[in-house]
mmCIF file of the C-alpha atoms, coordinates in Angstrom:
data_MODEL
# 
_entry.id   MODEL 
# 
loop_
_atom_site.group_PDB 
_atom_site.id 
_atom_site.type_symbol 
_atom_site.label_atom_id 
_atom_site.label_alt_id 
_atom_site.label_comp_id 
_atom_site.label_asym_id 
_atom_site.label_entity_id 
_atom_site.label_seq_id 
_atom_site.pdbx_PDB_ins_code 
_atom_site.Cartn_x 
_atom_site.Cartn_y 
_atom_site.Cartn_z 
_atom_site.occupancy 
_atom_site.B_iso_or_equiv 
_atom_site.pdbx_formal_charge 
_atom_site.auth_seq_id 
_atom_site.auth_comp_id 
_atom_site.auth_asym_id 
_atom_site.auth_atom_id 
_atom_site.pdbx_PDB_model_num 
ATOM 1   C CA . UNK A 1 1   ? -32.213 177.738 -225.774 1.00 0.00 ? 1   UNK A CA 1 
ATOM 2   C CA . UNK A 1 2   ? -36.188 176.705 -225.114 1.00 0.00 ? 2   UNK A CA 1 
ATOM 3   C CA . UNK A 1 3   ? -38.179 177.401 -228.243 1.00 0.00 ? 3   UNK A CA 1 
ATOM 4   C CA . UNK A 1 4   ? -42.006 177.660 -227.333 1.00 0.00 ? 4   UNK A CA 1 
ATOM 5   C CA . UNK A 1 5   ? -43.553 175.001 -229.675 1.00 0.00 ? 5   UNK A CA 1 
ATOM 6   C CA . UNK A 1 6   ? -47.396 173.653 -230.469 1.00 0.00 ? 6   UNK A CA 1 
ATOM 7   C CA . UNK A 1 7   ? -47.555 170.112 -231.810 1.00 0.00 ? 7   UNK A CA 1 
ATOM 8   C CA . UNK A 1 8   ? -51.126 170.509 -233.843 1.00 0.00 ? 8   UNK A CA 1 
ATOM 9   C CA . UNK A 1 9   ? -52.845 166.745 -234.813 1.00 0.00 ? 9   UNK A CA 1 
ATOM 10  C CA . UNK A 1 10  ? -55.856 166.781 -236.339 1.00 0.00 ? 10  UNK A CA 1 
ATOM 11  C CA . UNK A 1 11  ? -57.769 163.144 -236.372 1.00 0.00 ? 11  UNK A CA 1 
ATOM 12  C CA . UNK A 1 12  ? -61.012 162.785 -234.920 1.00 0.00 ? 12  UNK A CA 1 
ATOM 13  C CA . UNK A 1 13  ? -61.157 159.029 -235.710 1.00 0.00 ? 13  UNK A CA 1 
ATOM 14  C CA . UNK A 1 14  ? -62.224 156.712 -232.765 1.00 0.00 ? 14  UNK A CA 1 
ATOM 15  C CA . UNK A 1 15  ? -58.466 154.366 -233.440 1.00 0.00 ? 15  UNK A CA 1 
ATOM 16  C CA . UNK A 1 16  ? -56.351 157.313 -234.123 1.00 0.00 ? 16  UNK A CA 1 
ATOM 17  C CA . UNK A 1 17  ? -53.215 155.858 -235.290 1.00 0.00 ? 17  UNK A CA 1 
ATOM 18  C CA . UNK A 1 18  ? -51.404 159.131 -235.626 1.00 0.00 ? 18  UNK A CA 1 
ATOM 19  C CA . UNK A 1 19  ? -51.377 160.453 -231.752 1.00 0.00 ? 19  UNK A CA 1 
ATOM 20  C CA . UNK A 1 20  ? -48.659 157.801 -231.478 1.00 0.00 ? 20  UNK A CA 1 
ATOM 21  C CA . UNK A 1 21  ? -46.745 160.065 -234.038 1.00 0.00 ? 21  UNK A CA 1 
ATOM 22  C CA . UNK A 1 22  ? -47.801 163.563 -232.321 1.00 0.00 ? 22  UNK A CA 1 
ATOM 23  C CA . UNK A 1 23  ? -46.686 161.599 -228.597 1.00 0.00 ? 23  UNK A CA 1 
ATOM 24  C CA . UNK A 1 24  ? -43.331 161.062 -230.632 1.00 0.00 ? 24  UNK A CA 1 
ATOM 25  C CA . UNK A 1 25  ? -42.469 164.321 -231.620 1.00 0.00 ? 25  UNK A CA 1 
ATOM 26  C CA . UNK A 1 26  ? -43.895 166.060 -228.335 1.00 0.00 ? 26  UNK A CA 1 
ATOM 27  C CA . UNK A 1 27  ? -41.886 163.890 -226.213 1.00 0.00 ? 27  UNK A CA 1 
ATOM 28  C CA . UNK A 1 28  ? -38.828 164.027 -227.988 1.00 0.00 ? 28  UNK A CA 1 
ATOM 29  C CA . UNK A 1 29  ? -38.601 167.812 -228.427 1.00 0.00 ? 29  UNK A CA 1 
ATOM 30  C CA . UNK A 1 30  ? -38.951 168.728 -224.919 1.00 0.00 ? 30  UNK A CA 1 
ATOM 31  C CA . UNK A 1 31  ? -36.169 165.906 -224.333 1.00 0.00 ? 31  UNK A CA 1 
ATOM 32  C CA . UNK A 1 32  ? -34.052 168.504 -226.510 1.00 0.00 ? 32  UNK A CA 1 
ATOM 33  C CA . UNK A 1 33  ? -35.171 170.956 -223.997 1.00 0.00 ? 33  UNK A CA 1 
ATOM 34  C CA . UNK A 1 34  ? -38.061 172.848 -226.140 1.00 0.00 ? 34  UNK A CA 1 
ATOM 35  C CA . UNK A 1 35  ? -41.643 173.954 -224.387 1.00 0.00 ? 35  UNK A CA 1 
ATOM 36  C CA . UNK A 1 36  ? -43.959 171.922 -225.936 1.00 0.00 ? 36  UNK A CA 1 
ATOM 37  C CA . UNK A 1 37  ? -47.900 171.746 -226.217 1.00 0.00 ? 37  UNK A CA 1 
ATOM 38  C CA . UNK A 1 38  ? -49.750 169.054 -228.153 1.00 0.00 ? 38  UNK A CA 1 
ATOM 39  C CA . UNK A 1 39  ? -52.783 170.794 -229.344 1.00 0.00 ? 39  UNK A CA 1 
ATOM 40  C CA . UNK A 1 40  ? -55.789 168.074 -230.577 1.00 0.00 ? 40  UNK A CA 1 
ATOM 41  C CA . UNK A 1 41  ? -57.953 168.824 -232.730 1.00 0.00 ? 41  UNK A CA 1 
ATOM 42  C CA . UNK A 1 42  ? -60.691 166.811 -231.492 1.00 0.00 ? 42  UNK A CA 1 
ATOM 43  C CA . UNK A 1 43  ? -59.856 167.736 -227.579 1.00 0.00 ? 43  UNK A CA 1 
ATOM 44  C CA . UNK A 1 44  ? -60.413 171.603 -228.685 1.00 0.00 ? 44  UNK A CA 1 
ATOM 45  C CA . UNK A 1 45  ? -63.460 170.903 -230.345 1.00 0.00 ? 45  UNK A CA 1 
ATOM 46  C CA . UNK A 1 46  ? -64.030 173.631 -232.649 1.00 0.00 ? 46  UNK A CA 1 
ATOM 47  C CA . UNK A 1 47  ? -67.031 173.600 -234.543 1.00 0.00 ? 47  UNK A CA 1 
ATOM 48  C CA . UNK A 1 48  ? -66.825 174.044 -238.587 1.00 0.00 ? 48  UNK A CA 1 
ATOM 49  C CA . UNK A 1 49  ? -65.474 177.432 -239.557 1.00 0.00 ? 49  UNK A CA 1 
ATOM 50  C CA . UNK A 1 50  ? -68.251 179.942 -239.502 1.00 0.00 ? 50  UNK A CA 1 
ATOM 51  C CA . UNK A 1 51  ? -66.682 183.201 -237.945 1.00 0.00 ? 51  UNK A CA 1 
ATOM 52  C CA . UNK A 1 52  ? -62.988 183.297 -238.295 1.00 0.00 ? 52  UNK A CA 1 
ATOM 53  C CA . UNK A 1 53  ? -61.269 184.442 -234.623 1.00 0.00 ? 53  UNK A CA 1 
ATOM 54  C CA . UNK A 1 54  ? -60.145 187.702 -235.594 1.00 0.00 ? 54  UNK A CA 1 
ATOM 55  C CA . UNK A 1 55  ? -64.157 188.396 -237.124 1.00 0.00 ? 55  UNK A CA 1 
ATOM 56  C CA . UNK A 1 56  ? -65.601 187.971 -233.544 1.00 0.00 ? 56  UNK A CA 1 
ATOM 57  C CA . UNK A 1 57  ? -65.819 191.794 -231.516 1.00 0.00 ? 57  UNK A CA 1 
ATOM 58  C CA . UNK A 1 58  ? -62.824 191.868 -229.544 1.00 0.00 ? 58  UNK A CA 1 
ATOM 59  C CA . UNK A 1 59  ? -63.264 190.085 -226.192 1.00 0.00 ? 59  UNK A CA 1 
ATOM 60  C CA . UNK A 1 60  ? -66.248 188.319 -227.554 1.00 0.00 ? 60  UNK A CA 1 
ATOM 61  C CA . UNK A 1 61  ? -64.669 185.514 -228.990 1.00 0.00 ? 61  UNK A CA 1 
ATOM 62  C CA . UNK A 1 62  ? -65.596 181.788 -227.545 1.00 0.00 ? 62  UNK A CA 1 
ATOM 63  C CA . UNK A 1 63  ? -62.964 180.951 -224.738 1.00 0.00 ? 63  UNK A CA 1 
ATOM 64  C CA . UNK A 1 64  ? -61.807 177.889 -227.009 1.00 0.00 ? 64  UNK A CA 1 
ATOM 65  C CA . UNK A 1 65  ? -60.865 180.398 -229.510 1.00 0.00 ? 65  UNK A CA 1 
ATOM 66  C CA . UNK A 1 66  ? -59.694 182.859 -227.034 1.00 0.00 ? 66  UNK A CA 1 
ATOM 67  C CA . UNK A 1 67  ? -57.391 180.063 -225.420 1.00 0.00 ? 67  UNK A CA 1 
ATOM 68  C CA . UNK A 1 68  ? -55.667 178.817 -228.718 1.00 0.00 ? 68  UNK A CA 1 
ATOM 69  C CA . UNK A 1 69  ? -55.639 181.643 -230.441 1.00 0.00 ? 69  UNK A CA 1 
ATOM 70  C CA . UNK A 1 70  ? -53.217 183.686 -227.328 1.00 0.00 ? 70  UNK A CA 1 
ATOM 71  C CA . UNK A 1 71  ? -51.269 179.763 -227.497 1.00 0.00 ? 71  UNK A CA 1 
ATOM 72  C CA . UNK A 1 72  ? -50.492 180.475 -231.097 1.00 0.00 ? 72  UNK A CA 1 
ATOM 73  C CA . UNK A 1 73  ? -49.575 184.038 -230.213 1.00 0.00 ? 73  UNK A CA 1 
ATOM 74  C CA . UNK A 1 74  ? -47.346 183.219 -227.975 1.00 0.00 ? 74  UNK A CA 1 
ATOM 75  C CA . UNK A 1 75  ? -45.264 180.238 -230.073 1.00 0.00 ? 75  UNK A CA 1 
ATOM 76  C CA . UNK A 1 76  ? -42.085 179.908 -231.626 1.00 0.00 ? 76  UNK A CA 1 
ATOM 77  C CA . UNK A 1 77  ? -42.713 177.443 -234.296 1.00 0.00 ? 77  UNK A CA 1 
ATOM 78  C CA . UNK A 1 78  ? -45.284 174.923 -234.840 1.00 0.00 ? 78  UNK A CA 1 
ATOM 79  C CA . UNK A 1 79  ? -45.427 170.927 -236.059 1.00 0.00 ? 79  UNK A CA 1 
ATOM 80  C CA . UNK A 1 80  ? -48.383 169.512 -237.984 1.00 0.00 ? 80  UNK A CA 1 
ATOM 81  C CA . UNK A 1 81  ? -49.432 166.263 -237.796 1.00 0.00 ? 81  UNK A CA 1 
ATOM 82  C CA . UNK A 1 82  ? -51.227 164.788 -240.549 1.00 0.00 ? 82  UNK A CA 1 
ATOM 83  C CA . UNK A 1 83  ? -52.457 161.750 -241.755 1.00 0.00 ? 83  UNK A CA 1 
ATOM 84  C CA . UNK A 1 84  ? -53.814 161.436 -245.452 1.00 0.00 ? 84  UNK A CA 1 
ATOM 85  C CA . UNK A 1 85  ? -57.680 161.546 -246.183 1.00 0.00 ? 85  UNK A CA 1 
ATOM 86  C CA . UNK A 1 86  ? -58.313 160.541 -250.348 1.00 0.00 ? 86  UNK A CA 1 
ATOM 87  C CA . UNK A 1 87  ? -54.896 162.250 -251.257 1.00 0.00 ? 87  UNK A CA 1 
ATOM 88  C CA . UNK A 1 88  ? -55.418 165.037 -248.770 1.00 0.00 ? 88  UNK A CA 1 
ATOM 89  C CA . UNK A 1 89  ? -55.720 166.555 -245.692 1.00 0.00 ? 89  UNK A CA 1 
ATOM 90  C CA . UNK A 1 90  ? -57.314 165.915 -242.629 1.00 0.00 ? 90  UNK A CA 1 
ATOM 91  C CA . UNK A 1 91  ? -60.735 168.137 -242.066 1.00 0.00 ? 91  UNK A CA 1 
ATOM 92  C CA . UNK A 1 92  ? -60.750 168.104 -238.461 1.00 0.00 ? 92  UNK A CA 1 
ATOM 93  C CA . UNK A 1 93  ? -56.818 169.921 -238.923 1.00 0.00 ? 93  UNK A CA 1 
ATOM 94  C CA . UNK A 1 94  ? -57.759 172.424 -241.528 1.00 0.00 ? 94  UNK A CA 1 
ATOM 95  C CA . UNK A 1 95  ? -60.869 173.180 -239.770 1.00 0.00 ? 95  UNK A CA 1 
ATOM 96  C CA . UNK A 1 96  ? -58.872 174.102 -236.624 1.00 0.00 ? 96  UNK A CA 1 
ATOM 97  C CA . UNK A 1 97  ? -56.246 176.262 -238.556 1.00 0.00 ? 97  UNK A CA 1 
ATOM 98  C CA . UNK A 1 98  ? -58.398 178.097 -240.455 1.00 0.00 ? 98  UNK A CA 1 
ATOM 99  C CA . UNK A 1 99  ? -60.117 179.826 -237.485 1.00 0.00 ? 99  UNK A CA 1 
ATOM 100 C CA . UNK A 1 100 ? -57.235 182.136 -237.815 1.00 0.00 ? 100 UNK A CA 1 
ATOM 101 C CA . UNK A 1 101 ? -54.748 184.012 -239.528 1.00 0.00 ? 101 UNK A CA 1 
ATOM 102 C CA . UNK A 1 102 ? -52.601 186.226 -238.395 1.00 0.00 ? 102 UNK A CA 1 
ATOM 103 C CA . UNK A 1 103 ? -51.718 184.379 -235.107 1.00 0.00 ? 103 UNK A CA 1 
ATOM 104 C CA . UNK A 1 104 ? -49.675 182.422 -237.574 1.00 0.00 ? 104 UNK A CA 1 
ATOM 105 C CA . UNK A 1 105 ? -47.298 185.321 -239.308 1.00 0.00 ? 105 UNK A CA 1 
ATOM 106 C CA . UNK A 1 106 ? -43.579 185.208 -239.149 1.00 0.00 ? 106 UNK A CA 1 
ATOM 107 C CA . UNK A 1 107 ? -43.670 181.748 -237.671 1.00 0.00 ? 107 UNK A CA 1 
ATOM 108 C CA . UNK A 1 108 ? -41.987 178.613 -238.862 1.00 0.00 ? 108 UNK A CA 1 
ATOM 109 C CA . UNK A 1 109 ? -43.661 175.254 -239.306 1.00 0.00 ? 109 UNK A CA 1 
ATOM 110 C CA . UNK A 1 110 ? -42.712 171.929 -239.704 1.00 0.00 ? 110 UNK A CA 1 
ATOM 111 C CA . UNK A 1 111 ? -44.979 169.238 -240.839 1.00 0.00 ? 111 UNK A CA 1 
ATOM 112 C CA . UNK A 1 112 ? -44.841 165.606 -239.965 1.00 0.00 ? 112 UNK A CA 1 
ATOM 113 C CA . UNK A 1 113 ? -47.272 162.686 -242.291 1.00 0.00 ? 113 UNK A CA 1 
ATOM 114 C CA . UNK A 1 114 ? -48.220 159.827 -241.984 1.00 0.00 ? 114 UNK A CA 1 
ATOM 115 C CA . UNK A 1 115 ? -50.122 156.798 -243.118 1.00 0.00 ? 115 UNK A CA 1 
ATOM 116 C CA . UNK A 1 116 ? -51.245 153.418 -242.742 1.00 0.00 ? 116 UNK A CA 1 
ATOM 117 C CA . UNK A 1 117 ? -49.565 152.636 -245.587 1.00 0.00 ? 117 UNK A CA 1 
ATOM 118 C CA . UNK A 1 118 ? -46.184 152.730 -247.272 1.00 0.00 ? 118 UNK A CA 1 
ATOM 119 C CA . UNK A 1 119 ? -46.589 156.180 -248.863 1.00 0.00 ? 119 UNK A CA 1 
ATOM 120 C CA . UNK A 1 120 ? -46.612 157.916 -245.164 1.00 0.00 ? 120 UNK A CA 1 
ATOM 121 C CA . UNK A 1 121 ? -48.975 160.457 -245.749 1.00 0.00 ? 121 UNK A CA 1 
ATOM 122 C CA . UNK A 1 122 ? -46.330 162.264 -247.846 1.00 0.00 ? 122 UNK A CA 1 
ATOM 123 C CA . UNK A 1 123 ? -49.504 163.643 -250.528 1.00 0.00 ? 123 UNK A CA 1 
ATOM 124 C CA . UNK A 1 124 ? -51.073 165.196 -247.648 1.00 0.00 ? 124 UNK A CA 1 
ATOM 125 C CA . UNK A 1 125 ? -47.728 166.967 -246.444 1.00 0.00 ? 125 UNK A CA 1 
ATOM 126 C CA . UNK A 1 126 ? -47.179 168.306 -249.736 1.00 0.00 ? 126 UNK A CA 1 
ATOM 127 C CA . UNK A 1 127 ? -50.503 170.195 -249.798 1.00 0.00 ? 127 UNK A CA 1 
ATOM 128 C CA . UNK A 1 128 ? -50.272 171.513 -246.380 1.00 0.00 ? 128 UNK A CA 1 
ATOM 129 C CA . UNK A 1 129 ? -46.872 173.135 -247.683 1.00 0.00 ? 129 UNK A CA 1 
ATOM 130 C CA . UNK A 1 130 ? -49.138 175.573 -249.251 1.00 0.00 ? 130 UNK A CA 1 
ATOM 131 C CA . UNK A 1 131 ? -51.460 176.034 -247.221 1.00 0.00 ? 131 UNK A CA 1 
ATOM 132 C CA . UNK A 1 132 ? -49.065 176.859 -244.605 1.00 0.00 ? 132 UNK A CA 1 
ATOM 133 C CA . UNK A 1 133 ? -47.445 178.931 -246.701 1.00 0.00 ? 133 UNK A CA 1 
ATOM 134 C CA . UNK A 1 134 ? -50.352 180.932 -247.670 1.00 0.00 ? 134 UNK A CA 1 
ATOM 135 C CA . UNK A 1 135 ? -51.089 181.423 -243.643 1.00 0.00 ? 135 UNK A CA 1 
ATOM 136 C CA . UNK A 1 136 ? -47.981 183.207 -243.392 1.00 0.00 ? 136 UNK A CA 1 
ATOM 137 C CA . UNK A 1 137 ? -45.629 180.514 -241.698 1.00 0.00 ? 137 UNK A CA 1 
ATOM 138 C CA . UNK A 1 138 ? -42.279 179.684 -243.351 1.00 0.00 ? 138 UNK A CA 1 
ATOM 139 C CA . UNK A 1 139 ? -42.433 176.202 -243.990 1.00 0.00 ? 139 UNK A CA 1 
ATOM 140 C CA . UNK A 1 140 ? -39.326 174.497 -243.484 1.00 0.00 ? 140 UNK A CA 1 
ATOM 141 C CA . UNK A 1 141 ? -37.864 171.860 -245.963 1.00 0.00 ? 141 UNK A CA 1 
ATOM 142 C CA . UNK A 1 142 ? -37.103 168.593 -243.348 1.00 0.00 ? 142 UNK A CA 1 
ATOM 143 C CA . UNK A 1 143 ? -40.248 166.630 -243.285 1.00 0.00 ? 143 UNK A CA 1 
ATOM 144 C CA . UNK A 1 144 ? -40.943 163.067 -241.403 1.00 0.00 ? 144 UNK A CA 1 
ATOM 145 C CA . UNK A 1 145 ? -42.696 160.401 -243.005 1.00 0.00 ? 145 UNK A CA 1 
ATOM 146 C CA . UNK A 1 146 ? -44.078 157.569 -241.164 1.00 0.00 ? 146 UNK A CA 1 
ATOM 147 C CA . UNK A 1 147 ? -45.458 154.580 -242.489 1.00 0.00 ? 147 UNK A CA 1 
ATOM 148 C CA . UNK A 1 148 ? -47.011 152.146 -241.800 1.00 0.00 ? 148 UNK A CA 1 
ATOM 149 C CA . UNK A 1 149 ? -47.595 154.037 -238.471 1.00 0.00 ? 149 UNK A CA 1 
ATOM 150 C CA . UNK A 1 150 ? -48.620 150.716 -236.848 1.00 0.00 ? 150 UNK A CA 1 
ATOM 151 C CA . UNK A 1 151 ? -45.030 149.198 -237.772 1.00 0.00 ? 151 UNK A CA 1 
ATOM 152 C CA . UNK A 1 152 ? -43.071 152.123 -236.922 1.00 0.00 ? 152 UNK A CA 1 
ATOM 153 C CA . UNK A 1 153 ? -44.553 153.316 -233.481 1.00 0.00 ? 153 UNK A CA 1 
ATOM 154 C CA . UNK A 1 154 ? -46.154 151.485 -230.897 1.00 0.00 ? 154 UNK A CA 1 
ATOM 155 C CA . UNK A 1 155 ? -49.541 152.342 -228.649 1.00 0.00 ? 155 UNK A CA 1 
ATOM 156 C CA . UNK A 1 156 ? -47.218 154.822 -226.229 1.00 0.00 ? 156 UNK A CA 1 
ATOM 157 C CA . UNK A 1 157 ? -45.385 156.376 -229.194 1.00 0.00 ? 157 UNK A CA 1 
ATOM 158 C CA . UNK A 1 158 ? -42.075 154.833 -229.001 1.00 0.00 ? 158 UNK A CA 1 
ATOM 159 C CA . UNK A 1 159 ? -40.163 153.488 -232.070 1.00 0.00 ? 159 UNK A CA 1 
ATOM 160 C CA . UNK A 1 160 ? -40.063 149.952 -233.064 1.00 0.00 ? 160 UNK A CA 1 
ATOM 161 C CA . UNK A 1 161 ? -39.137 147.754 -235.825 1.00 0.00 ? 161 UNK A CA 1 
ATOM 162 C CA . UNK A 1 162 ? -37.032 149.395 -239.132 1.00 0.00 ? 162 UNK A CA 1 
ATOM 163 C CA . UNK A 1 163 ? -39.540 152.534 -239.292 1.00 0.00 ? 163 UNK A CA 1 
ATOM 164 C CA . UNK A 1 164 ? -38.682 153.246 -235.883 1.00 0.00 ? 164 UNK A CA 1 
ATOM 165 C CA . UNK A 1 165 ? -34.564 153.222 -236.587 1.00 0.00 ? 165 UNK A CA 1 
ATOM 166 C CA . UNK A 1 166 ? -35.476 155.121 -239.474 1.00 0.00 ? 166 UNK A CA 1 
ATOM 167 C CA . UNK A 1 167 ? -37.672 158.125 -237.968 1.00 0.00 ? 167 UNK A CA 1 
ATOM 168 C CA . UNK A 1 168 ? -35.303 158.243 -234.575 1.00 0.00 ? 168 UNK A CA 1 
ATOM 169 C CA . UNK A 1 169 ? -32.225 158.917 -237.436 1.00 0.00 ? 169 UNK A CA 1 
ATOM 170 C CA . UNK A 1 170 ? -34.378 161.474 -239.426 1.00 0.00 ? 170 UNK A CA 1 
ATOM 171 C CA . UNK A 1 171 ? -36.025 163.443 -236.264 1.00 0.00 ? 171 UNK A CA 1 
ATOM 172 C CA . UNK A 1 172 ? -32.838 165.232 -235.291 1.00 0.00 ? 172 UNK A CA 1 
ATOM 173 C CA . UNK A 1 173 ? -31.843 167.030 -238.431 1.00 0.00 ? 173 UNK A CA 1 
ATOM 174 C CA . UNK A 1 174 ? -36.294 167.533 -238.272 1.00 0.00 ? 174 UNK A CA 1 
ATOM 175 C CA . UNK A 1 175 ? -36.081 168.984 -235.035 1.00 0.00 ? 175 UNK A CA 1 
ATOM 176 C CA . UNK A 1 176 ? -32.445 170.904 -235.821 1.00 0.00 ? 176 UNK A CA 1 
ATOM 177 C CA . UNK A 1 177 ? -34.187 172.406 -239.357 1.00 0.00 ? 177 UNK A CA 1 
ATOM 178 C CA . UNK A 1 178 ? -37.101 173.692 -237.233 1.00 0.00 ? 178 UNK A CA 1 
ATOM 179 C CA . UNK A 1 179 ? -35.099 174.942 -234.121 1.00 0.00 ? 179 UNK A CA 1 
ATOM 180 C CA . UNK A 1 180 ? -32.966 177.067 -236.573 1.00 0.00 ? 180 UNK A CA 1 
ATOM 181 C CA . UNK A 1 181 ? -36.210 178.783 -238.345 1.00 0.00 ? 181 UNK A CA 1 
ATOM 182 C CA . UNK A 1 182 ? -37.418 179.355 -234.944 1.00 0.00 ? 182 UNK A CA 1 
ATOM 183 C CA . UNK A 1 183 ? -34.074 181.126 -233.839 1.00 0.00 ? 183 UNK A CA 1 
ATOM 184 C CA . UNK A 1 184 ? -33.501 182.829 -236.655 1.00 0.00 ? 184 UNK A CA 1 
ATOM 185 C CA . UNK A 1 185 ? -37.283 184.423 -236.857 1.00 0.00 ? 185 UNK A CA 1 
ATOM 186 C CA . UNK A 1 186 ? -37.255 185.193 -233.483 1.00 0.00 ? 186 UNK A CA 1 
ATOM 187 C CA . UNK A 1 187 ? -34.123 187.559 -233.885 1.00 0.00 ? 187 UNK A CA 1 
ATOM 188 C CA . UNK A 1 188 ? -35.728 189.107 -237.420 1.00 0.00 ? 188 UNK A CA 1 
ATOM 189 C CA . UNK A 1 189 ? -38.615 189.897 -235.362 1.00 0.00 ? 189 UNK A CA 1 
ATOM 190 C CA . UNK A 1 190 ? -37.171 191.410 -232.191 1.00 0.00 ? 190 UNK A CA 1 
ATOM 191 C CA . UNK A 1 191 ? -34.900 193.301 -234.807 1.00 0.00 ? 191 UNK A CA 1 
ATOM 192 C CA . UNK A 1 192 ? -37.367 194.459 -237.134 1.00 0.00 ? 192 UNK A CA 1 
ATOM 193 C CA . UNK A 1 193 ? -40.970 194.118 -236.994 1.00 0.00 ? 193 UNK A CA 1 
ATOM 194 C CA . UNK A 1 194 ? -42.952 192.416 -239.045 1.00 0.00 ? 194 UNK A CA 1 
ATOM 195 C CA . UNK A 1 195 ? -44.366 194.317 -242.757 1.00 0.00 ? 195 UNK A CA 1 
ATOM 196 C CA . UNK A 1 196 ? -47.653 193.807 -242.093 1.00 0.00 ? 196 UNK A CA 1 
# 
């Protein structure tokens, strides 16, 4: 079955290290058959959070917020991307999510770190677990860690070296743990809609 799916990363750094990671993932989920969008950050271009989507008249929205927001309407699931900034997250991808809100309700999400180091961006995943969370998206418990990025992915994405054994024998039980939340939300919601 073909889960709709939006692959969000979130640098805006001129030697982005972690589109190799987002290239990963988006290729390798629509190998397992899934619809998949990457959705940049920096590409969409949002400019820091002043009016929220849902705060602009309807119809009068900007057509970058129009687009996205009706992409995030009409997903499955989602994957993060993020790198670690000073034991947190990246601005550019918390700027992006928090033009809106309830897009993201009764969706699972799956997040994805990494790092130039050893530590793999794992501080940054565990705060966007909350954040998630508090945007209405179950959050489910298989994470990836990559790192170092530059030893475990090469410039088009594709796994080298021990880091790359390792994430190509972690992504499938990543990309099964997601798949399920995304079938088993999808039924709960064409069974029942959602409380509020």
């Amino acid at each position: 079955m073909s889960h709709r799916l939006l692959v969000f990363y979130g640098s805006y750094r001129s030697d982005r290290m972690g589109i190799r990671l987002a290239d990963y993932l988006v290729r390798e989920l629509a190998a397992r058959g899934d619809d998949v969008e990457l959705i940049d950050a920096k590409a969409v271009g949002l400019p820091m959070l002043d009016r929220m989507y849902k705060e602009y008249p309807k119809g009068e929205a900007p057509a970058a917020l129009e687009d996205l927001a009706q992409k995030i309407r009409d997903a499955d699931g989602f994957v993060f991307v993020t790198g670690e900034y000073n034991w947190s997250v990246q601005p550019g991808l918390k700027n992006l999510t928090d033009h809106f809100l309830e897009e993201w309700f009764w969706r699972p999400a799956a997040i994805a770190s990494y790092s130039a180091g050893r530590f793999s961006g794992v501080r940054s995943a565990t705060a966007w677990h909350g954040i998630l969370s508090e945007m209405g998206m179950v959050v489910i418990s298989s994470t990836l860690g990559v790192g170092p990025i530059s030893q475990t992915l090469d410039e088009t994405g594709a796994p080298i070296g021990e880091g790359g054994k390792a994430l190509a024998r972690a992504f499938p039980r990543f990309a099964d743990d997601l798949g399920w939340w995304v079938e088993a939300a999808k039924a709960q919601r064409a069974k029942r809609a959602p409380p509020y």
